[in-house]
N, CA, C and O atoms as a GROMACS GRO file, in nm:
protein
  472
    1UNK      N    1  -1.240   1.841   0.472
    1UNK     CA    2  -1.202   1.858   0.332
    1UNK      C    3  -1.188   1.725   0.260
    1UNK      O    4  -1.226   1.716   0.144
    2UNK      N    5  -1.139   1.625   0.322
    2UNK     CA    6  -1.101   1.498   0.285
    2UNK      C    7  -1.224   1.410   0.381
    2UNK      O    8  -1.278   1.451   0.483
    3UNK      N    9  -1.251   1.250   0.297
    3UNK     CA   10  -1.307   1.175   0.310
    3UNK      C   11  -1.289   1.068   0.303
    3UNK      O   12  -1.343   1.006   0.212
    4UNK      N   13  -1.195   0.996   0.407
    4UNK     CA   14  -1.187   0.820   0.358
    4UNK      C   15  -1.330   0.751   0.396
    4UNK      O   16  -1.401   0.798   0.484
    5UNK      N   17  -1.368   0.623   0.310
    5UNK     CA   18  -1.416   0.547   0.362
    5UNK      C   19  -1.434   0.394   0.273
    5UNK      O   20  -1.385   0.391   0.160
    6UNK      N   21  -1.474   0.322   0.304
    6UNK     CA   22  -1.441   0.204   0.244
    6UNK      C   23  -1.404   0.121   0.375
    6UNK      O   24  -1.383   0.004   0.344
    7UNK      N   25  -1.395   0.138   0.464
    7UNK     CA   26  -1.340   0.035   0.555
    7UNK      C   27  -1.472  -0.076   0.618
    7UNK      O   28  -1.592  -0.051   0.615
    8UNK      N   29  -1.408  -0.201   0.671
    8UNK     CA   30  -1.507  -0.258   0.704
    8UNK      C   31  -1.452  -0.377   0.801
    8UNK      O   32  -1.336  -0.369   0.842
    9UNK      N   33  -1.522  -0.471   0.832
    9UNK     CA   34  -1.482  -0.631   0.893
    9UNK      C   35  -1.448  -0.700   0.746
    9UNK      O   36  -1.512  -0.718   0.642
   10UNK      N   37  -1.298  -0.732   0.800
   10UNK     CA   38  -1.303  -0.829   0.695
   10UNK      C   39  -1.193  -0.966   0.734
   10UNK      O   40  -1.125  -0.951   0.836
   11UNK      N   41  -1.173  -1.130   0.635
   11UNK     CA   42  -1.114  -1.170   0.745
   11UNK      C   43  -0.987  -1.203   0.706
   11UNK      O   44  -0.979  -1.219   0.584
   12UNK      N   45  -0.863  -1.223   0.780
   12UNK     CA   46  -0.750  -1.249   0.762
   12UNK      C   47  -0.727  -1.322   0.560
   12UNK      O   48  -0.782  -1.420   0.508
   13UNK      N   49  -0.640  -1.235   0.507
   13UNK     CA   50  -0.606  -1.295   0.342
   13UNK      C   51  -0.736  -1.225   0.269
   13UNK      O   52  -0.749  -1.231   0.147
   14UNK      N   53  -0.819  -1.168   0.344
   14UNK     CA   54  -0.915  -1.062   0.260
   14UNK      C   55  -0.894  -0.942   0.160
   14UNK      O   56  -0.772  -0.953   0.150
   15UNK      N   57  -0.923  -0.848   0.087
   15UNK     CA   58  -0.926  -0.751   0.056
   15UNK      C   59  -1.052  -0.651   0.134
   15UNK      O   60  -1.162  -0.683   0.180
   16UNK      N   61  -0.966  -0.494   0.124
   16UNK     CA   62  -1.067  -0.421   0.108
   16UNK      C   63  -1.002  -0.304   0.022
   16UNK      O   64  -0.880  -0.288   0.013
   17UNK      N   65  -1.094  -0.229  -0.037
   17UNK     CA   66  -1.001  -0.104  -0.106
   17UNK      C   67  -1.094   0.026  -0.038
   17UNK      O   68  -1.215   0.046  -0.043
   18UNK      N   69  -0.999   0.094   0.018
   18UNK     CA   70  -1.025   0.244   0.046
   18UNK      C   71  -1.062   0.349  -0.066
   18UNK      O   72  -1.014   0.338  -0.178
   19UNK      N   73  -1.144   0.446  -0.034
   19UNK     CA   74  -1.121   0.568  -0.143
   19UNK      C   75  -1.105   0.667  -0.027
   19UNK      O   76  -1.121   0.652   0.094
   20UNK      N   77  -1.066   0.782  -0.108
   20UNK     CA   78  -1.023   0.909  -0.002
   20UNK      C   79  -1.071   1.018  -0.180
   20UNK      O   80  -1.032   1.022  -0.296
   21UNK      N   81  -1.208   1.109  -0.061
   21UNK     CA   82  -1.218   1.162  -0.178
   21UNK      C   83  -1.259   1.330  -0.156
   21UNK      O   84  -1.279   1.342  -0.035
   22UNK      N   85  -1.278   1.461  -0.223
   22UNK     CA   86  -1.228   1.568  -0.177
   22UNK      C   87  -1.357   1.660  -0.192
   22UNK      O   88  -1.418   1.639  -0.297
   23UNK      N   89  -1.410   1.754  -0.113
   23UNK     CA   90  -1.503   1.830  -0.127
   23UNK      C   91  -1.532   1.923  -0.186
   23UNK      O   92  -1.640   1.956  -0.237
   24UNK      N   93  -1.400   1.987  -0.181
   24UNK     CA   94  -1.344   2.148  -0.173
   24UNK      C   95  -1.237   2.156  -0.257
   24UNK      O   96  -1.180   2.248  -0.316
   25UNK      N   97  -1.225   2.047  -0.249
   25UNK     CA   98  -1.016   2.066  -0.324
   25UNK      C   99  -1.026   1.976  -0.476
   25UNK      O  100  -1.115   1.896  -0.506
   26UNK      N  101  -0.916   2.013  -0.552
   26UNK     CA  102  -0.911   1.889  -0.668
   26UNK      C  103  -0.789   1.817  -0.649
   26UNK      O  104  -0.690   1.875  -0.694
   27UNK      N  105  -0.769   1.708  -0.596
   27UNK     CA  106  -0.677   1.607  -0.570
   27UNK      C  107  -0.572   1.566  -0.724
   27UNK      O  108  -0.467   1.504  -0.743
   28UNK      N  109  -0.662   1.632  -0.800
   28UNK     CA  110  -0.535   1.637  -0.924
   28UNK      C  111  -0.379   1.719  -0.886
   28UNK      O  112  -0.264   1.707  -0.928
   29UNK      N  113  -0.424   1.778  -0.818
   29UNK     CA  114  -0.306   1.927  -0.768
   29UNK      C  115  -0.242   1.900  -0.652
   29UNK      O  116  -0.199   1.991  -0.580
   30UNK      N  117  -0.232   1.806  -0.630
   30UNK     CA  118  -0.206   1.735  -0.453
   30UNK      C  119  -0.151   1.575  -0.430
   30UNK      O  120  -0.228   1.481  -0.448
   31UNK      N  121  -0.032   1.559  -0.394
   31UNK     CA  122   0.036   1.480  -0.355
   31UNK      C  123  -0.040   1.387  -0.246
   31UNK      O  124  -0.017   1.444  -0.139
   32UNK      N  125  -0.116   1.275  -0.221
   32UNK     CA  126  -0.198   1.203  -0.122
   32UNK      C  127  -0.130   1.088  -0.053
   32UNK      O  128  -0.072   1.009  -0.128
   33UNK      N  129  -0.127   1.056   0.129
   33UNK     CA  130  -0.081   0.996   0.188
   33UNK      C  131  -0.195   0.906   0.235
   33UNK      O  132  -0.314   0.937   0.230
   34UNK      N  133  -0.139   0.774   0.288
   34UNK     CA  134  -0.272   0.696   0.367
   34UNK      C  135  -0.136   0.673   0.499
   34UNK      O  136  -0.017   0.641   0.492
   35UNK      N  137  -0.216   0.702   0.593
   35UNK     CA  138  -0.161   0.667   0.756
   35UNK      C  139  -0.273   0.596   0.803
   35UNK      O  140  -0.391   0.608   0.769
   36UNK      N  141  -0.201   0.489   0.919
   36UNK     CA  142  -0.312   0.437   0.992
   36UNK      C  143  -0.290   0.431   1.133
   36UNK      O  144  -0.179   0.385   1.160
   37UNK      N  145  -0.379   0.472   1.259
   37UNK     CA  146  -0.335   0.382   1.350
   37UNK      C  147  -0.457   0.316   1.401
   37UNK      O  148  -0.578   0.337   1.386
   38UNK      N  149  -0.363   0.202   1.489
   38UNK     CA  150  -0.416   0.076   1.539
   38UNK      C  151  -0.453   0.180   1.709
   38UNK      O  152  -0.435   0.295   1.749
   39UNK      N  153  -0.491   0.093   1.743
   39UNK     CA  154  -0.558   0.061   1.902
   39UNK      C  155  -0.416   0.054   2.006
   39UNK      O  156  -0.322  -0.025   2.021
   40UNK      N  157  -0.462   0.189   2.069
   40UNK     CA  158  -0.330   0.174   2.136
   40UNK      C  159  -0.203   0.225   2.110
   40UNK      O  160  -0.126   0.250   2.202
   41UNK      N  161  -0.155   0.255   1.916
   41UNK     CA  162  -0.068   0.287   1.852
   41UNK      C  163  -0.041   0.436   1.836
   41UNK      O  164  -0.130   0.519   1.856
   42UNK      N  165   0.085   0.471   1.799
   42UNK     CA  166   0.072   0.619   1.740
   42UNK      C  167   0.032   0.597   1.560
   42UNK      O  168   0.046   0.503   1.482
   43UNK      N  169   0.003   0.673   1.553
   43UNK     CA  170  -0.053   0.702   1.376
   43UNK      C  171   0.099   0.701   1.289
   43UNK      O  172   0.198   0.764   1.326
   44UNK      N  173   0.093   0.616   1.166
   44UNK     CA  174   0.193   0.573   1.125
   44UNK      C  175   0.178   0.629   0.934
   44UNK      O  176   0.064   0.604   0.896
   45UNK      N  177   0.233   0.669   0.865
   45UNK     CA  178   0.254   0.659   0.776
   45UNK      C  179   0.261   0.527   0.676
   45UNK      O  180   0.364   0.462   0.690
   46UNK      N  181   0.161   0.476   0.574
   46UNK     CA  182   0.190   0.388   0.518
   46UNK      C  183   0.216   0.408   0.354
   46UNK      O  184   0.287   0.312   0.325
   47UNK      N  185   0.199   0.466   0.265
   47UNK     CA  186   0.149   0.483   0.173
   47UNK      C  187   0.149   0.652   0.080
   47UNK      O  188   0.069   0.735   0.122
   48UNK      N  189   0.217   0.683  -0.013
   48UNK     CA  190   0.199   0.805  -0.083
   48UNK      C  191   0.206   0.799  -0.190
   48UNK      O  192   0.289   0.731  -0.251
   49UNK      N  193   0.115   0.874  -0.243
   49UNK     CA  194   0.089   0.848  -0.420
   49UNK      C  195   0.120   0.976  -0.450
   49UNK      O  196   0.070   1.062  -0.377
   50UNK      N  197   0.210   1.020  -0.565
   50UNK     CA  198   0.263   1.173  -0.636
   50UNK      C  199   0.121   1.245  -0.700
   50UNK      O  200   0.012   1.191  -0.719
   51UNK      N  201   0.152   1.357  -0.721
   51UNK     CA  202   0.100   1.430  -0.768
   51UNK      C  203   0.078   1.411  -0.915
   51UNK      O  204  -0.027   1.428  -0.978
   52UNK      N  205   0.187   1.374  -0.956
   52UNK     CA  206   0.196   1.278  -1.108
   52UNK      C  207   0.142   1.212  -1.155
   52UNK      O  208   0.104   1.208  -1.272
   53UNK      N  209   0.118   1.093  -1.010
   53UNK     CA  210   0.077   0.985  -1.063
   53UNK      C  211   0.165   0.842  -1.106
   53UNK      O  212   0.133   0.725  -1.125
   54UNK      N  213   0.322   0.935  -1.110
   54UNK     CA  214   0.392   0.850  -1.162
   54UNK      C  215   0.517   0.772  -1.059
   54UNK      O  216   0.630   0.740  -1.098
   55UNK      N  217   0.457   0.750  -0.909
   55UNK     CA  218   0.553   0.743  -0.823
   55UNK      C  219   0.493   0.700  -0.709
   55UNK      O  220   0.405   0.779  -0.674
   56UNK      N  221   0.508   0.586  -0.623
   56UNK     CA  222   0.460   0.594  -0.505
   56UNK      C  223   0.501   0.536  -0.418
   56UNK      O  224   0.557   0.441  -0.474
   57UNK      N  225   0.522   0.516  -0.245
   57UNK     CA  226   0.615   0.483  -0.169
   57UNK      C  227   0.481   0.405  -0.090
   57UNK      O  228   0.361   0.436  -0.092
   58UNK      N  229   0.563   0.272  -0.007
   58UNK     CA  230   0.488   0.272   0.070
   58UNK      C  231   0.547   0.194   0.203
   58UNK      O  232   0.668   0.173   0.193
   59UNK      N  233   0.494   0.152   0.312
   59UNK     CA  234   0.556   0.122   0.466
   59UNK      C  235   0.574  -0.013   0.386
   59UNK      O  236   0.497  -0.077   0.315
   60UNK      N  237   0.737  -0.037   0.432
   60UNK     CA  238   0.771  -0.233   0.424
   60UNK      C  239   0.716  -0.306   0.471
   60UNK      O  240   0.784  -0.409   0.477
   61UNK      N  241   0.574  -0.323   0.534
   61UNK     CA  242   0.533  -0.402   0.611
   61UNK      C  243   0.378  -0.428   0.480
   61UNK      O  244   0.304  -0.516   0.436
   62UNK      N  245   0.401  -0.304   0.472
   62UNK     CA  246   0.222  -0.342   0.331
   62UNK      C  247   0.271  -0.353   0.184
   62UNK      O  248   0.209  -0.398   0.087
   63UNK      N  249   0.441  -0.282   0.192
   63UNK     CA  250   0.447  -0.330   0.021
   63UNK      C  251   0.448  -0.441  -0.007
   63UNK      O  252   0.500  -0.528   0.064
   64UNK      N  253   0.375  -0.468  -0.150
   64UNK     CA  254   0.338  -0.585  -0.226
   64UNK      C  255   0.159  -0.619  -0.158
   64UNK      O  256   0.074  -0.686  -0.217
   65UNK      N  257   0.152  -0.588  -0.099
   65UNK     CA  258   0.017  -0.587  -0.054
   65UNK      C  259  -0.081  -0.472  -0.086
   65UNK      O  260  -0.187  -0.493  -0.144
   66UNK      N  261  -0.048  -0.369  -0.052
   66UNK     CA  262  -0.108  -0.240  -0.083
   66UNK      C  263  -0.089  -0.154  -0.208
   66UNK      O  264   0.018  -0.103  -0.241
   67UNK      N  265  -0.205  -0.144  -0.275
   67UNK     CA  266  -0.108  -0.014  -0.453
   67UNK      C  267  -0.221   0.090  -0.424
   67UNK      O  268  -0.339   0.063  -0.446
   68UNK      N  269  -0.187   0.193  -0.382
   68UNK     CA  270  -0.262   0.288  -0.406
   68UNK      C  271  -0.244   0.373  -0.563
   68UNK      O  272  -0.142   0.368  -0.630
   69UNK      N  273  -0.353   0.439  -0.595
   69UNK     CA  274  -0.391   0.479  -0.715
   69UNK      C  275  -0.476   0.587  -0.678
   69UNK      O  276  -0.520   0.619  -0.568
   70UNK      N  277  -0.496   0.664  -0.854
   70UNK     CA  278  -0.577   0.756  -0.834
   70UNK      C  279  -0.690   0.794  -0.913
   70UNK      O  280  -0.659   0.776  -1.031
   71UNK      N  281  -0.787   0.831  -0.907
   71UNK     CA  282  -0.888   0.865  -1.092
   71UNK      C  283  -0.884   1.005  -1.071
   71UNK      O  284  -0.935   1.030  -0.962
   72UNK      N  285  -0.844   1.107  -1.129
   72UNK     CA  286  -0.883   1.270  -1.108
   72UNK      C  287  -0.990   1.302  -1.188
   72UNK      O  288  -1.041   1.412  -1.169
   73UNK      N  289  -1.028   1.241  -1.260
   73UNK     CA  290  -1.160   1.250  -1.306
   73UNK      C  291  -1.283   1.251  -1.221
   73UNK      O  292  -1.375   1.331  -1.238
   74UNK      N  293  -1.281   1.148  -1.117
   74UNK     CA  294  -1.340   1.112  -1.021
   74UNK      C  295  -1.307   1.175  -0.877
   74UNK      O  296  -1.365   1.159  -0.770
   75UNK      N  297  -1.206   1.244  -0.909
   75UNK     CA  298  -1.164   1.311  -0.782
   75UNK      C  299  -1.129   1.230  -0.635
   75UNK      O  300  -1.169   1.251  -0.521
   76UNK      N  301  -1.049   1.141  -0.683
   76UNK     CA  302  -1.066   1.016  -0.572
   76UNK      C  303  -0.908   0.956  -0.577
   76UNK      O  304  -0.864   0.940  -0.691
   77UNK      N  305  -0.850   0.933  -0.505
   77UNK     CA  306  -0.728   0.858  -0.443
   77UNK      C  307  -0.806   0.705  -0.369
   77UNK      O  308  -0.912   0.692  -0.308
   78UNK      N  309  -0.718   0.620  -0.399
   78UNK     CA  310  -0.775   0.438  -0.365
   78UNK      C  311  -0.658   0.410  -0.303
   78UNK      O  312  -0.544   0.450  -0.327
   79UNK      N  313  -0.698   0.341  -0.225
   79UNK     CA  314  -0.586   0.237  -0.136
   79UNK      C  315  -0.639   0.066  -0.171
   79UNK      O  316  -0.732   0.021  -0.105
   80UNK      N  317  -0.588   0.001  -0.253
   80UNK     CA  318  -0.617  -0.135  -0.271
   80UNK      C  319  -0.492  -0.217  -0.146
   80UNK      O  320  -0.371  -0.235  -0.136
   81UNK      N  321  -0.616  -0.244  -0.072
   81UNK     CA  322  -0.549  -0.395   0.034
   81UNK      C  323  -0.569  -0.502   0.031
   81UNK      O  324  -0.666  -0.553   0.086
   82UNK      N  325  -0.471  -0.572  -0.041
   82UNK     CA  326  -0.498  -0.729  -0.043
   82UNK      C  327  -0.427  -0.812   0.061
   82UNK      O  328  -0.334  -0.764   0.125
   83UNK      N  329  -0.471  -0.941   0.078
   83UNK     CA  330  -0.381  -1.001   0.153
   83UNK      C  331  -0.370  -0.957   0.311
   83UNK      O  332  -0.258  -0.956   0.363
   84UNK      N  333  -0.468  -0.926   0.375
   84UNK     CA  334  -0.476  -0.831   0.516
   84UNK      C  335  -0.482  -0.951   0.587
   84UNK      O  336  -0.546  -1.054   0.567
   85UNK      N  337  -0.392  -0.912   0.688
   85UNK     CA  338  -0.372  -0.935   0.826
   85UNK      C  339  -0.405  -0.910   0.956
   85UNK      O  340  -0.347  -0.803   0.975
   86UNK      N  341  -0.449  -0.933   1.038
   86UNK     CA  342  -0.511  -0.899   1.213
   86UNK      C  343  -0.400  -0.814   1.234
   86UNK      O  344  -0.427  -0.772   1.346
   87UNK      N  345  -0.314  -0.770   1.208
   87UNK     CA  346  -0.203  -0.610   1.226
   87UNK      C  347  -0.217  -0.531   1.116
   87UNK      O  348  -0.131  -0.454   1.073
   88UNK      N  349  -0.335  -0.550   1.067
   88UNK     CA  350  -0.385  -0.391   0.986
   88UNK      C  351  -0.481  -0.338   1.001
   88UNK      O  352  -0.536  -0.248   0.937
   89UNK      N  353  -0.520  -0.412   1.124
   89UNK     CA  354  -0.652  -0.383   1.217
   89UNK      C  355  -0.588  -0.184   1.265
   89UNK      O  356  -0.490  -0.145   1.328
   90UNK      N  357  -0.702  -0.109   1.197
   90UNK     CA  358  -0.662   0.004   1.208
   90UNK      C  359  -0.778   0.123   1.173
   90UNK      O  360  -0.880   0.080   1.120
   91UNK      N  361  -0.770   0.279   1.200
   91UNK     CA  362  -0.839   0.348   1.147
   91UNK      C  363  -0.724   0.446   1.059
   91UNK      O  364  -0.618   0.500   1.092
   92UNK      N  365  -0.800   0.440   0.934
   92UNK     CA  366  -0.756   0.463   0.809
   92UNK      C  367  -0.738   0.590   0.796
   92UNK      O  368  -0.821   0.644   0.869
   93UNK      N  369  -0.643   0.709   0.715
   93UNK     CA  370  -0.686   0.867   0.710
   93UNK      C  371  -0.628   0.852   0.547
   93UNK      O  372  -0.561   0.760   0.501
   94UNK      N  373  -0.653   0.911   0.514
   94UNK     CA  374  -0.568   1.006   0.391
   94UNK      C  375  -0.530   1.186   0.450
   94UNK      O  376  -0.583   1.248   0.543
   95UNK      N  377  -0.420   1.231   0.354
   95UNK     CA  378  -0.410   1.353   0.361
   95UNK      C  379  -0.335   1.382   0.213
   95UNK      O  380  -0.280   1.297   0.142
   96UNK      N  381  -0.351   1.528   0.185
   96UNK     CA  382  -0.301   1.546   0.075
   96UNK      C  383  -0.200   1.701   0.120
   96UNK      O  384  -0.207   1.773   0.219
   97UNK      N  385  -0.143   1.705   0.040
   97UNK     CA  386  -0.047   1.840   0.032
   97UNK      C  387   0.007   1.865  -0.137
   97UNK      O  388   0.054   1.796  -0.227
   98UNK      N  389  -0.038   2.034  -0.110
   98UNK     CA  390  -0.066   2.080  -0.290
   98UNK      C  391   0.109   2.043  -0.339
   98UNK      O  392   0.177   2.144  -0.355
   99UNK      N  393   0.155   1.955  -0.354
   99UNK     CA  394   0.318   1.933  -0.394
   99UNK      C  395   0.316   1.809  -0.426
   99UNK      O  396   0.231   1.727  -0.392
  100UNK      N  397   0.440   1.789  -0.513
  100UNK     CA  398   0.493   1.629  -0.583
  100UNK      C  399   0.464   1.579  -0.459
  100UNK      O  400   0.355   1.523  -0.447
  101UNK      N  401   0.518   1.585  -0.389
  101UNK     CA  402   0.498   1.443  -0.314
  101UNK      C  403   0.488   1.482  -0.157
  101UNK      O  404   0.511   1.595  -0.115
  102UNK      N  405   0.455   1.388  -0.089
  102UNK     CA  406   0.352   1.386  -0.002
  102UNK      C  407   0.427   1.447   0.135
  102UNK      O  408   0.539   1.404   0.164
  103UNK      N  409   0.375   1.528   0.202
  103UNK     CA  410   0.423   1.596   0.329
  103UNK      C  411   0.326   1.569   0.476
  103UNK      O  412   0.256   1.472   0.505
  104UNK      N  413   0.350   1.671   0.537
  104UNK     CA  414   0.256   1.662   0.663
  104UNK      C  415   0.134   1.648   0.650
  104UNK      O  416   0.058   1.619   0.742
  105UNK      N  417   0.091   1.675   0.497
  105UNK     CA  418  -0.099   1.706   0.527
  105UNK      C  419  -0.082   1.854   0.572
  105UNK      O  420  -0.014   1.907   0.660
  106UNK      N  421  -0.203   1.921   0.443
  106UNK     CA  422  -0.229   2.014   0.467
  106UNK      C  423  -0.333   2.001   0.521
  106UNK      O  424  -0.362   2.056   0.627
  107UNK      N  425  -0.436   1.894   0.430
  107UNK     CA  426  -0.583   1.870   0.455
  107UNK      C  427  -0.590   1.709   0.472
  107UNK      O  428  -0.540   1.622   0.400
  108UNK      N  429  -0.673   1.695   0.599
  108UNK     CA  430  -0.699   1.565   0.658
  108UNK      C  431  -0.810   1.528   0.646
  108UNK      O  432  -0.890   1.620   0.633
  109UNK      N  433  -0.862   1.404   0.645
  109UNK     CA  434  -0.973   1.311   0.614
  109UNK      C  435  -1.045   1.284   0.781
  109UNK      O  436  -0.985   1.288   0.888
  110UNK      N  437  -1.180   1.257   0.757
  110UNK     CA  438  -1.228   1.187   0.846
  110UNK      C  439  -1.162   1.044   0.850
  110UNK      O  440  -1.166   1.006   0.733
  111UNK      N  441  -1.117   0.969   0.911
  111UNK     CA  442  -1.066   0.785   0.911
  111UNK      C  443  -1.209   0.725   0.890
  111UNK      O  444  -1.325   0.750   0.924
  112UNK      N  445  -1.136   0.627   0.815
  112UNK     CA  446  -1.255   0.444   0.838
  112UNK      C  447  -1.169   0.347   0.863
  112UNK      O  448  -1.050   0.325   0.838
  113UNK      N  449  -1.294   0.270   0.943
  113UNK     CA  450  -1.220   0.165   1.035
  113UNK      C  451  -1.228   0.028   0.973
  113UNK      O  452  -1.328  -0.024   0.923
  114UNK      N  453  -1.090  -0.030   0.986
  114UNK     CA  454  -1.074  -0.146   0.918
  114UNK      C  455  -1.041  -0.239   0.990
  114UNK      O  456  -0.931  -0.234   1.045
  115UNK      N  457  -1.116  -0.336   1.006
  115UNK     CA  458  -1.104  -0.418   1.137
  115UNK      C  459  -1.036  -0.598   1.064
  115UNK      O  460  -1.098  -0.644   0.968
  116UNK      N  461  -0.962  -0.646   1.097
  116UNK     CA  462  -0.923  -0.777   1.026
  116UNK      C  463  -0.960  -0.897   1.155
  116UNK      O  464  -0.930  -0.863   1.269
  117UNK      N  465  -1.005  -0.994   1.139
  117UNK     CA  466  -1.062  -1.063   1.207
  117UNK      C  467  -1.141  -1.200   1.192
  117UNK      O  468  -1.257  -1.184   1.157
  118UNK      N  469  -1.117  -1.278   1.204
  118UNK     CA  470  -1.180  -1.451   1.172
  118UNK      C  471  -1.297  -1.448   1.272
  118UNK      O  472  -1.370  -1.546   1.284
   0.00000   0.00000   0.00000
């Protein structure tokens, strides 16, 4: 149902920006999360953007680094990463859930892999 991708090699103090975008569904109506895990890791919660638009949370380790956003026009949720680090070396998901704000995932994304690296 969901589609991240955008991920790539990139190197330490880089950017990359994610999109997560919907087949079936309209992401206007849906609260969207970005989780990641690393190699080895359990899958972590980083990131949730409201249903609004007007609200969004994210893991203390990426705020000020990470703003996710949304276009519903475009049907698309963004994860902007600036400033990346070799510990965000990770595969990427989105999920959305039809509510203000963001839950378990109703509907999950394929991941892209974001590799940080000199």
């Amino acid at each position: 149902q969901l589609q991240a991708s955008g991920g790539g090699l990139v190197q330490p103090g880089g950017s990359l920006s994610l999109s997560c975008t919907a087949s079936t569904v309209s992401l206007r109506y849906y609260a969207v999360a970005w989780h990641r895990q690393a190699p080895g890791k359990n899958r972590e919660w980083i990131a949730c953007i409201n249903r609004s638009d007007d609200d969004r949370a994210y893991l203390e380790s990426v705020k000020g680094r990470f703003t996710a956003s949304r276009n519903n026009a475009e049907n698309t949720v963004y994860l902007q990463m600036d400033s990346l680090k070799p510990e965000d070396t990770a595969v990427y998901y989105c999920a959305a859930d039809e509510t203000e704000w963001c839950g378990v995932g109703v509907y999950w994304g394929e991941g892209t892999l974001v590799t940080v690296s000199s």
